[in-house]
C-alpha positions, -999 to 999 in steps of 0.1 A, spaced: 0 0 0 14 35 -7 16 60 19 3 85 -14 -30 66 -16 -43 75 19 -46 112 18 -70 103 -14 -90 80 3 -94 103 34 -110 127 9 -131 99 -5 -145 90 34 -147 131 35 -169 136 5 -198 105 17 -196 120 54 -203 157 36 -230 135 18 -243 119 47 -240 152 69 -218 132 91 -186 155 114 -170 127 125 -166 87 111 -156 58 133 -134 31 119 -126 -1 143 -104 -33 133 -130 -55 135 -154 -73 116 -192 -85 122 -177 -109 143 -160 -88 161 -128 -110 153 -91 -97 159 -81 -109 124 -112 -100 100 -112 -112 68 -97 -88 41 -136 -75 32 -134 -64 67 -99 -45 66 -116 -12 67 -92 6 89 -58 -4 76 -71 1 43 -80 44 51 -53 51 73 -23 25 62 -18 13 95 -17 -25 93 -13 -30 130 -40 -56 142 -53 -30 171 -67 3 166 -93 24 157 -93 51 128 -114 80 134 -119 108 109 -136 143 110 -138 169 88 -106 182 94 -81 161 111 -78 124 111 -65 98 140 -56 61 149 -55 51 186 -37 19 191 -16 5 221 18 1 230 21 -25 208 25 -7 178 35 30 188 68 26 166 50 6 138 22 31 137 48 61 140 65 53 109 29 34 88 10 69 93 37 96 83 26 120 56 -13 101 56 -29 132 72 -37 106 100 -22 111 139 -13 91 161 -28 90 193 -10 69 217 -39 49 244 -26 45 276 -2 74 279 -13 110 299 -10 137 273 -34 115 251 -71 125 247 -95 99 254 -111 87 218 -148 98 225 -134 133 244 -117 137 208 -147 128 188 -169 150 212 -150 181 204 -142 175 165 -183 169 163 -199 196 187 -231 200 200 -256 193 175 -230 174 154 -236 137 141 -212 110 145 -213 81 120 -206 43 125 -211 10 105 -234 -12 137 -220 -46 118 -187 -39 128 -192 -20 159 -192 -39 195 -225 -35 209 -209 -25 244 -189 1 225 -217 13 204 -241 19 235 -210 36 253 -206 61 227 -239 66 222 -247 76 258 -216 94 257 -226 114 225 -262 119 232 -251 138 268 -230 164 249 -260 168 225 -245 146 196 -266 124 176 -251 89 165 -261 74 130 -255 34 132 -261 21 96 -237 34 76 -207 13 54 -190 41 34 -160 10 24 -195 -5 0 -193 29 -17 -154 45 -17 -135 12 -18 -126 2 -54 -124 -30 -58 -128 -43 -25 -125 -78 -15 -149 -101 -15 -170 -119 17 -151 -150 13 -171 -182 1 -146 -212 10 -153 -248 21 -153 -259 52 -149 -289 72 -153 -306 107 -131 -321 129 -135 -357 141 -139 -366 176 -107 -380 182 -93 -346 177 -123 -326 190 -125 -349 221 -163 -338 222 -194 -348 197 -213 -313 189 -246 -329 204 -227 -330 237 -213 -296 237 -247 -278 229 -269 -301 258 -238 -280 276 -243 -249 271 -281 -254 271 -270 -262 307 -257 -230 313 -286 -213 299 -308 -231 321 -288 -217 356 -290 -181 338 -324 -182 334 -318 -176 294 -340 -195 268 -314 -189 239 -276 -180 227 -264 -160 200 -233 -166 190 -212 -145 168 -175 -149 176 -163 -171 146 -141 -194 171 -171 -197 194 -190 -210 167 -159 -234 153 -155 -249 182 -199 -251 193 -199 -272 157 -167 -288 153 -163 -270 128 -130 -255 106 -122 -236 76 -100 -208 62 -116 -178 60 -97 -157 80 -56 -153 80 -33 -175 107 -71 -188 124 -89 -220 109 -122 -201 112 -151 -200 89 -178 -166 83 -209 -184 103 -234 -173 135 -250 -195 159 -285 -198 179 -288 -223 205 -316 -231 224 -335 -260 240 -362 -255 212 -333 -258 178 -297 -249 174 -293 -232 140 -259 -227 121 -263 -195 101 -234 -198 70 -234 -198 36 -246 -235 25 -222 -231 -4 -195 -236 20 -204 -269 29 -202 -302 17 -226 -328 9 -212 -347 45 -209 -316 63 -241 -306 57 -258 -345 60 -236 -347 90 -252 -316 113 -286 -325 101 -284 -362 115 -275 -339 146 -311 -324 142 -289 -287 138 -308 -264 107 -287 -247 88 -301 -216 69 -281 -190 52 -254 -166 66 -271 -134 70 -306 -150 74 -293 -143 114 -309 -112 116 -344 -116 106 -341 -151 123 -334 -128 158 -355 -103 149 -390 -133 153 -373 -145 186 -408 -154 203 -420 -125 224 -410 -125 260 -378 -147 252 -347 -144 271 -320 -139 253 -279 -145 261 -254 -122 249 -219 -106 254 -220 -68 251 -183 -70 235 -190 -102 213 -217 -93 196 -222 -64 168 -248 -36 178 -265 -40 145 -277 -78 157 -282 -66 189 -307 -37 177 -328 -68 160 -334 -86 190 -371 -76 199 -383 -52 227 -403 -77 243 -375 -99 248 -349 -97 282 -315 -95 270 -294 -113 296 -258 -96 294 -230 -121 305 -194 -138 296 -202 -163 270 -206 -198 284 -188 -211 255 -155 -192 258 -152 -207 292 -154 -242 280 -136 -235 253 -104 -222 273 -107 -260 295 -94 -286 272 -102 -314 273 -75 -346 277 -80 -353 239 -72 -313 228 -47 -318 255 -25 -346 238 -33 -330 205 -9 -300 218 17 -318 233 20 -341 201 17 -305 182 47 -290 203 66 -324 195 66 -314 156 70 -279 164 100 -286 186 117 -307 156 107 -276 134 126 -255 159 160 -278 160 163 -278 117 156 -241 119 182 -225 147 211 -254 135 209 -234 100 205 -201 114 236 -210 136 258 -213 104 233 -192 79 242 -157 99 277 -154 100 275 -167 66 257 -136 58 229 -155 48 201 -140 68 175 -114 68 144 -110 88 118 -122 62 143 -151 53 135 -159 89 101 -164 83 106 -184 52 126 -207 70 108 -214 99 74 -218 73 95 -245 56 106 -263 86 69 -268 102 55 -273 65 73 -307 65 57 -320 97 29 -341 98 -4 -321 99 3 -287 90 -20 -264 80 -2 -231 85 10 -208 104 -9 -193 134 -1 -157 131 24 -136 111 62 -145 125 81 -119 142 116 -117 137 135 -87 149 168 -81 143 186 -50 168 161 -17 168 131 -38 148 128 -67 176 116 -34 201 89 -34 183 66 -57 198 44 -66 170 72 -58 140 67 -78 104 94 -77 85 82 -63 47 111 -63 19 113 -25 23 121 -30 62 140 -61 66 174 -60 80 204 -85 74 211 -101 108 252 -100 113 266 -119 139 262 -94 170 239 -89 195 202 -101 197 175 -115 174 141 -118 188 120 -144 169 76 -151 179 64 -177 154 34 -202 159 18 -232 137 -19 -246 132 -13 -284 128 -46 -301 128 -43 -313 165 -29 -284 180 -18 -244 174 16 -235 189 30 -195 197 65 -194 209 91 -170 212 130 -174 210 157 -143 214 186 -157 205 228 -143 208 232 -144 172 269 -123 181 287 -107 204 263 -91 234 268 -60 258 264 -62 293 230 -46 294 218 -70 268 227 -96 291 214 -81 323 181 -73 304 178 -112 291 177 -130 322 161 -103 341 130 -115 319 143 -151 321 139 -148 359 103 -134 350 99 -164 328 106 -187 350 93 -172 383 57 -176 366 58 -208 351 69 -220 387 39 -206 404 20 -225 430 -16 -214 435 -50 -215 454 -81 -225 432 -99 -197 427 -68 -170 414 -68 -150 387 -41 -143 362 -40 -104 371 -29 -122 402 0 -138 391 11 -111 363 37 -97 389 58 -127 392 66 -126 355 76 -81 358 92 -79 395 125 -84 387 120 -58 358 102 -38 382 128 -39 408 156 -25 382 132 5 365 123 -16 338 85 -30 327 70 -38 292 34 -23 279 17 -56 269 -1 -85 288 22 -115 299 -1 -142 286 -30 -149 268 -53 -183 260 -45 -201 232 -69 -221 213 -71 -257 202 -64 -256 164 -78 -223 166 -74 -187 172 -38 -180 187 -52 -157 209 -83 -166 228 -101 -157 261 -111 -157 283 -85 -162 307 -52 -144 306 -21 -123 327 -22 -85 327 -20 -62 350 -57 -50 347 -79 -67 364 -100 -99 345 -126 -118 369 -120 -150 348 -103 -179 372 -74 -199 361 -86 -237 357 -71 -271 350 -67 -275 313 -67 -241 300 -37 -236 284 -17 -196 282 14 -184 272 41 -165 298 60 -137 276 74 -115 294 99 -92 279 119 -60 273 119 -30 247 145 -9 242 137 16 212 160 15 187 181 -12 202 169 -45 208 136 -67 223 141 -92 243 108 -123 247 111 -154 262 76 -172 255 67 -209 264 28 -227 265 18 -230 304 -13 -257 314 -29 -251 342 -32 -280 368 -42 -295 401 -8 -294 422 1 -325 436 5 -318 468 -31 -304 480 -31 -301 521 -58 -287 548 -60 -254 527 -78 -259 497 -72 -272 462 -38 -256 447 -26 -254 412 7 -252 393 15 -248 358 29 -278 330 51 -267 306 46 -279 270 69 -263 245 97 -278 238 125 -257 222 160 -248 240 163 -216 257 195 -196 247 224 -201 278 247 -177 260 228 -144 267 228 -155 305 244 -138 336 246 -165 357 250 -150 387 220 -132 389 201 -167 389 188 -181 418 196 -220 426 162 -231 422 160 -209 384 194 -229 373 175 -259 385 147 -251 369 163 -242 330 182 -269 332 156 -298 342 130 -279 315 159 -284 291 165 -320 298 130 -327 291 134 -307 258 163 -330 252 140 -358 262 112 -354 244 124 -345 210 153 -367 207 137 -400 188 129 -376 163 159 -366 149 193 -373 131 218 -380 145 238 -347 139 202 -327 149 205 -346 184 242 -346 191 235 -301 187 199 -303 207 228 -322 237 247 -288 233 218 -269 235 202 -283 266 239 -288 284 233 -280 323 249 -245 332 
């Protein structure tokens, strides 16, 4: 995309809001689904402000233009919005106006601010609206200027489908919905809606590829006592998919039949939501006489407990990704100081490593390979205009993950690819110590991740140092990469850590212009072993299985029971992965995992 293009395309979004009598237009990442990857019909706001970041909203007015977006991306979004006419409004930072403040004061009092209700969060959409309506602004909900300024825009993708078996699943469909009819019955709700698509793929067993890096299809879901309905397009399915869910008594009608479908929900129904999961334009079709019960979706909590077949499915899944892992850093051991390597050689590499193992679909999101200045920026992507050679000094951060068809994996490496500097050093096992201090955690039923979060930053904290993003976050079961609802961050989540949910511990460091530093394995919650008088504890498994660099270590800022700790994890890398490989592959993966 050319920077150029953006200031015309603002224009275009200007001239329908003059049309419209509009101020001020709203542009969020999301899609109807509300998903954090949309498909590329959805990619409304990188497509008018050039920011390709996947948080952040655009917002324009008559005069000035924005994107707010975390810490994430405040160096990708520095350097993507330059010369576009949009700003960047950094979130989270004290000299930064609050979004709706901003879009208050561009519209004024009698203004009109516009939105698109199908991409909109119903939670956020009611927000602003209340906000608006008390400063004497009016909000307009169905408007898509993207169907009317976007040349040439993607279509609503139409690909097949398909459904996984039980021995993968570990759960028939029938089962899962007489569970989450279940759940309806103790909230006192009558019916479901479900619009996430990885809520829906994992209600139905069901797959596809409609979305980047997430095996996800375009569908919606009712369930109720009375019929579960799976709203897609019936082109998408097979002749067995579709045979299969009607032997399961589930009626399929077509993909945007959901809203008239909602819209003759019998009168006085009770209907389950979540404000944040559901767009406001299917929430303004549920009927007046109906109760809308506002809750957590019962599915993402089942969803986040595997089960012991999803279970095995990762651990065999870390296996291949592991042996992936061993091919790709013995190459990039003798590929840098051959001058071989660049960044998006990196990704090419580690793509054709997993490709060769059993069961691959693809990867799980795009890799991340930073090399000095580029690897502090937490959610880089290396584009041929931007990717550096990697010499053989100082640090190369790498975050790469694989969908194999019984597991997902997300893992990050930052490896000495050269000499280092003391501060590098310091900085690395400072976060190893954070690493390790969280994956070691022992604790009561009943905690939360914002509960643990400080393990993995106090010995950051306790040196000046911290990093902007959450420590961990679900992962799903040949599914989305990033799922809820659990997860560790310092603000506050009321969702409980429970056996079988699996998260990742990343804690790390960003220096601008210098280097990142991530150390990220795949944690399961479980019971601990040894429960006493005071309750039920838990304590984490770990299931990746790739070395942890020893040369960027300062020893003697480890504790005894850390060294004990990296090197038994290493052993069972050792372990685990040996039987897999060559001779040569094993006799480096011994070096590797070497006690230090």
């Amino acid at each position: 995309m050319k920077t150029s293009e953006i200031p015309q395309r603002l224009s275009a979004i200007r001239q329908f809001m003059e049309e419209k009598k509009l101020d001020v237009f709203i542009v969020p990442s999301t899609d109807a689904h509300l998903s954090e990857y949309p498909p590329k019909h959805w990619e409304s706001r990188k497509w008018i402000s050039g920011f390709t970041g996947s948080a952040g909203t655009a917002v324009v007015s008559k005069k000035e233009a924005g994107v707010w977006t975390d810490s994430r991306y405040f160096l990708q979004a520095a350097d993507q919005l330059k010369d576009t006419g949009f700003e960047l409004f950094k979130m989270g930072q004290s000299d930064t106006p609050d979004m709706i403040d901003w879009v208050v004061a561009q519209a004024g009092k009698g203004g009109t601010v516009g939105i698109d209700g199908l991409v909109y969060a119903a939670a956020d959409a009611k927000a602003l609206k209340a906000k608006l309506e008390t400063n004497g602004i009016r909000l307009e909900t169905s408007l898509d200027p993207f169907s009317v300024i976007w040349d040439n825009r993607p279509e609503i993708p139409k690909n097949k489908v398909f459904t996984l078996p039980e021995n993968v699943s570990g759960e028939s469909v029938k089962s899962k919905i007489a569970r989450i009819n279940a759940e309806l019955k103790k909230a006192n709700a009558d019916g479901l809606i479900i619009v996430t698509l990885d809520a829906v793929a994992w209600t139905f067993n069901l797959r596809g590829n409609d979305v980047d890096y997430n095996p996800v299809a375009l569908a919606y879901a009712y369930v109720s006592e009375k019929e579960t309905v799976l709203f897609i397009d019936p082109d998408k399915l097979t002749d067995e998919v579709a045979g299969s869910y009607k032997k399961q008594g589930i009626k399929i009608t077509g993909y945007n039949d959901i809203f008239e479908y909602i819209s003759r929900v019998p009168a006085n129904s009770t209907v389950c939501i979540t404000g944040n999961k559901i767009n406001y334009k299917l929430l303004q079709t549920i009927p007046a006489s109906c109760a809308i019960i506002d809750i957590p979706s019962p599915v993402d909590l089942m969803k986040s407990i595997k089960n012991e077949t999803e279970l095995k499915g990762f651990r065999n899944a870390m296996i291949k990704d592991g042996v992936a892992l061993v091919k790709f850093f013995m190459w990039l051991e003798k590929a840098v100081p051959a001058g071989e390597v660049e960044e998006i050689t990196v990704e090419e590499k580690l793509y054709e490593y997993r490709s060769q193992q059993d069961l691959f679909v693809g990867e799980s999101f795009a890799t991340i390979a930073g090399y000095t200045g580029n690897g502090a920026v937490v959610h880089y992507h290396a584009t041929p205009q931007t990717s550096q050679q990697v010499h053989p000094e100082g640090l190369l951060l790498i975050d790469s993950g694989a969908q194999f068809k019984d597991g997902t994996t997300d893992i990050t490496r930052t490896v000495a690819v050269g000499k280092l500097s003391r501060q590098m050093k310091k900085d690395y096992t400072l976060v190893l110590k954070g690493h390790i201090a969280l994956a070691t955690a022992i604790y009561p039923e009943g905690t939360r991740g914002s509960q643990l979060d400080i393990l993995a930053r106090k010995f950051l904290w306790n040196n000046e140092l911290n990093y902007g993003h959450g420590t961990g976050h679900g992962i799903g079961h040949f599914l989305n990469v990033h799922e809820g609802p659990q997860n560790f961050r310092t603000e506050e989540n009321p969702t409980q850590l429970r056996p079988g949910m699996v998260t990742s511990d990343e804690p790390g460091i960003y220096r601008a212009g210098q280097y990142g530093i991530r150390i990220e394995n795949l944690i399961v919650t479980q019971e601990y072993k040894k429960t006493k008088e005071f309750g039920t504890f838990y304590n984490f498994e770990t299931i990746t299985l790739c070395p942890i660099d020893t040369k960027p270590i300062e020893k003697k800022l480890l504790t005894k029971d850390e060294i004990k700790w990296l090197n038994n994890y290493h052993k069972m890398v050792f372990k685990k992965l040996k039987k897999y490989l060559t001779e040569e592959e094993k006799a480096w993966l011994k070096r590797k995992t070497k006690a230090i």
